[in-house]
C-alpha positions in Angstrom: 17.7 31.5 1.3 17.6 29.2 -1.9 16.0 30.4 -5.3 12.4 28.8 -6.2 14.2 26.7 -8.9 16.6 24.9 -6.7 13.7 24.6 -4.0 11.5 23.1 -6.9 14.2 20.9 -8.0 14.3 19.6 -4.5 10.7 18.5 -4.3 9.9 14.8 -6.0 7.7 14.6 -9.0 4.2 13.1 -8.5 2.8 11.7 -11.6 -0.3 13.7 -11.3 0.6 17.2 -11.2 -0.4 18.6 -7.5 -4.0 20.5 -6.7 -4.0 22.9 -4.2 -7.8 24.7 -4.2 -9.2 27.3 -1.8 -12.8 27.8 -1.1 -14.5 30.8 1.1 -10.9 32.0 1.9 -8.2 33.8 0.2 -5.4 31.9 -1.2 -1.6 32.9 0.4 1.8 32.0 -1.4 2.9 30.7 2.3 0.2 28.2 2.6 1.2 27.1 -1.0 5.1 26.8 0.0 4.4 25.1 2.8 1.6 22.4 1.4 4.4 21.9 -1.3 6.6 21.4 1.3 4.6 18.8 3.3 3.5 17.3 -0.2 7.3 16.1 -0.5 7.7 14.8 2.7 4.7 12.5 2.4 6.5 11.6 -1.4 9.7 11.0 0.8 7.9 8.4 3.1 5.8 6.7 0.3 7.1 6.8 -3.2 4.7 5.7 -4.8 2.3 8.2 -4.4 0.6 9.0 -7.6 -1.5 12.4 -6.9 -2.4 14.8 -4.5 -5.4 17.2 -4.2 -5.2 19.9 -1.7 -8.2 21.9 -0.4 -8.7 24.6 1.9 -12.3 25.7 2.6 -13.5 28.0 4.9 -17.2 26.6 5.8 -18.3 29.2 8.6 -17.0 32.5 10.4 -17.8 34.0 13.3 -17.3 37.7 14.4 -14.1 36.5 16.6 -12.7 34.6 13.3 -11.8 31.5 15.4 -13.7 29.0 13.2 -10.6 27.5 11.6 -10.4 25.7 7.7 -11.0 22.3 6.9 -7.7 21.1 5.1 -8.6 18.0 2.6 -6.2 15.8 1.4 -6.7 13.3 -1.4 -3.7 11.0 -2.0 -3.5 9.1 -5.4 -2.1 5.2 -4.6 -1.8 2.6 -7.3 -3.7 -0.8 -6.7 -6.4 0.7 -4.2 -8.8 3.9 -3.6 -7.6 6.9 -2.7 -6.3 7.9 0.9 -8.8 11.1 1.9 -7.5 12.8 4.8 -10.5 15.2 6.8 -11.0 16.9 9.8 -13.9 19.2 11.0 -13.1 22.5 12.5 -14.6 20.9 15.6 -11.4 19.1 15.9 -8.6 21.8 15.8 -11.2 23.8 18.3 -10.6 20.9 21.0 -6.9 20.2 20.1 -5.5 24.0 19.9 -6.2 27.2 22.3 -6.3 29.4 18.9 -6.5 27.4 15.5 -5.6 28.9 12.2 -4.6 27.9 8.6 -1.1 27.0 10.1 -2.6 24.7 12.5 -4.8 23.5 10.1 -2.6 22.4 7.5 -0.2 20.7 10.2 -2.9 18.8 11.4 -4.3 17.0 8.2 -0.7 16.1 6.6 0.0 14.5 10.5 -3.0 12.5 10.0 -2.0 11.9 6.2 2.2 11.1 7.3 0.6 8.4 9.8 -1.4 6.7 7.5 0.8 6.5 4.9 3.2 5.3 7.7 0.9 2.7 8.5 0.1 1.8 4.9 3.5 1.5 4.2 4.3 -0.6 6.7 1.3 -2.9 5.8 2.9 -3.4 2.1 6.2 -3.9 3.2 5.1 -6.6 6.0 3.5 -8.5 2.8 6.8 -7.7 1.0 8.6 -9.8 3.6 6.2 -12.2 4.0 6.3 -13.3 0.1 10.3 -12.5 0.2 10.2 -15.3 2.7 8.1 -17.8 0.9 10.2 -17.7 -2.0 13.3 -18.3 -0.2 11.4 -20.9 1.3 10.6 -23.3 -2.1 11.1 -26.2 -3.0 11.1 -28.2 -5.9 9.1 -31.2 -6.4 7.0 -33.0 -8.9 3.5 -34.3 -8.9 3.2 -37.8 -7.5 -1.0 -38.4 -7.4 -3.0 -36.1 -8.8 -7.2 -37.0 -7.6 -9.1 -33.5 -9.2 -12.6 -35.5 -8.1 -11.4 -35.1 -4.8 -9.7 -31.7 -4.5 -6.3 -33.5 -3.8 -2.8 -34.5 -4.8 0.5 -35.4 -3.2 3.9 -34.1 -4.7 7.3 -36.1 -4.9 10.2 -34.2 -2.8 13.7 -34.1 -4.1 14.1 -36.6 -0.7 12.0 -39.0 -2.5 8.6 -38.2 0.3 5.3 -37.7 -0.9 3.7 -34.7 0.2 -0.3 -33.8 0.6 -1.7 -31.0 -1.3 -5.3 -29.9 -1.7 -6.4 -27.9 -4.8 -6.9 -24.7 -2.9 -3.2 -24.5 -2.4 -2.4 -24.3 -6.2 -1.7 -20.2 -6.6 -0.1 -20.9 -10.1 -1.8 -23.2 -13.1 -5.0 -25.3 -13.4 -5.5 -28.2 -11.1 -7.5 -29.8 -13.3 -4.8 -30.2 -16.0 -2.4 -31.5 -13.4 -0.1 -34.4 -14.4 2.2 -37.3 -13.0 5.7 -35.9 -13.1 5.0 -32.2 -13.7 7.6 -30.2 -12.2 6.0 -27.8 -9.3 7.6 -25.3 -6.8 5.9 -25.6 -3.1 6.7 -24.2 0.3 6.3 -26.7 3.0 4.1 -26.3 6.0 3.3 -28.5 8.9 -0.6 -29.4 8.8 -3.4 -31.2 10.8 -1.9 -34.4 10.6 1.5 -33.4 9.2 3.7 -32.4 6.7 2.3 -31.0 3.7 2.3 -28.7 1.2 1.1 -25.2 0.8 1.4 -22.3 -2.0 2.1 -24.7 -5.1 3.1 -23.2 -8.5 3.6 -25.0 -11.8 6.8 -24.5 -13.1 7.0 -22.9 -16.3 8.8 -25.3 -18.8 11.0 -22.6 -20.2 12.7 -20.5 -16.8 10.1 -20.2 -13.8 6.6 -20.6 -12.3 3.6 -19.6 -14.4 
């Protein structure tokens, strides 16, 4: 059996220090161990994981005792609300013969592991996709540039003139657009043909704006 520091030292470091509260029910070192536990695994599949808040709450009892805990989890992301994990006691009474805190707590971080799962998986699809887009550039220059109309075409480094409509500029002001500016652009087949999609402004000193 390892020593709590070298267990401790094991665990990743959330930025947020980790809640664990219990409500209408005692608290128990093993269902701290083992939320601490299950706290680093969900670290280990997302990284990023700013906080956590753990709470048990005990909301009825019965003279049998076989009401089980509500486990919430609250899991701290950066760039969107917070991932809240929740079940009703309802749901541990259809899915186990006899619920308890054990069940209870393995439950909610298998919901929590699948979301992040699938959260994760989300990003790192939208990762790939703009991985691909910049191996995918090109470097041209503006050719025609109509802002009354919403529309320019670019000059390729094959000396073709490209289509480009103002709501494909992601980088840079349309409006100030100019004959010969230097542009990076992915090229996509459109309606009636070639054109060209996800145009940037190059940055005069080493890059896109």
């Amino acid at each position: 059996m390892q020593d709590k520091s070298a267990q401790d030292m094991e665990l990743p470091v959330l930025q947020v220090p980790l809640e664990i509260a219990f409500h209408n029910i005692e608290s128990s070192e093993w269902a701290e161990q083992e939320i601490r536990g299950r706290v680093a695994e969900l670290e280990r599949i997302y990284g990023r994981l700013i906080s956590c808040r753990v709470r048990i709450d005990q909301r009825a009892k019965d003279l049998t005792g076989t009401i089980p805990p509500v486990v919430h989890i609250e899991l701290g992301i950066p760039g969107r609300s917070d991932l809240v994990v929740s079940h009703e006691p309802e749901h541990l009474l259809r899915k186990y013969r006899h619920p308890d805190l054990h069940k209870a707590i393995n439950e909610a971080f298998r919901i929590a592991e699948r979301q992040l799962l699938d959260l994760k998986e989300r990003r790192d699809g939208r990762t790939k996709a703009s991985d691909h887009d910049a191996e995918n550039q090109s470097l041209g220059q503006i050719a025609e540039i109509t802002p009354e109309q919403d529309f320019g075409f670019l000059l390729t480094k094959e000396g073709g003139l490209l289509y480009f409509h103002r709501n494909s500029l992601l980088s840079g002001d349309f409006d100030q657009l100019e004959r010969g500016q230097d542009v990076y652009y992915n090229e996509d087949m459109g309606d009636t043909g070639p054109i060209a999609s996800k145009v940037r402004v190059k940055n005069k000193s080493s890059g896109t704006t």
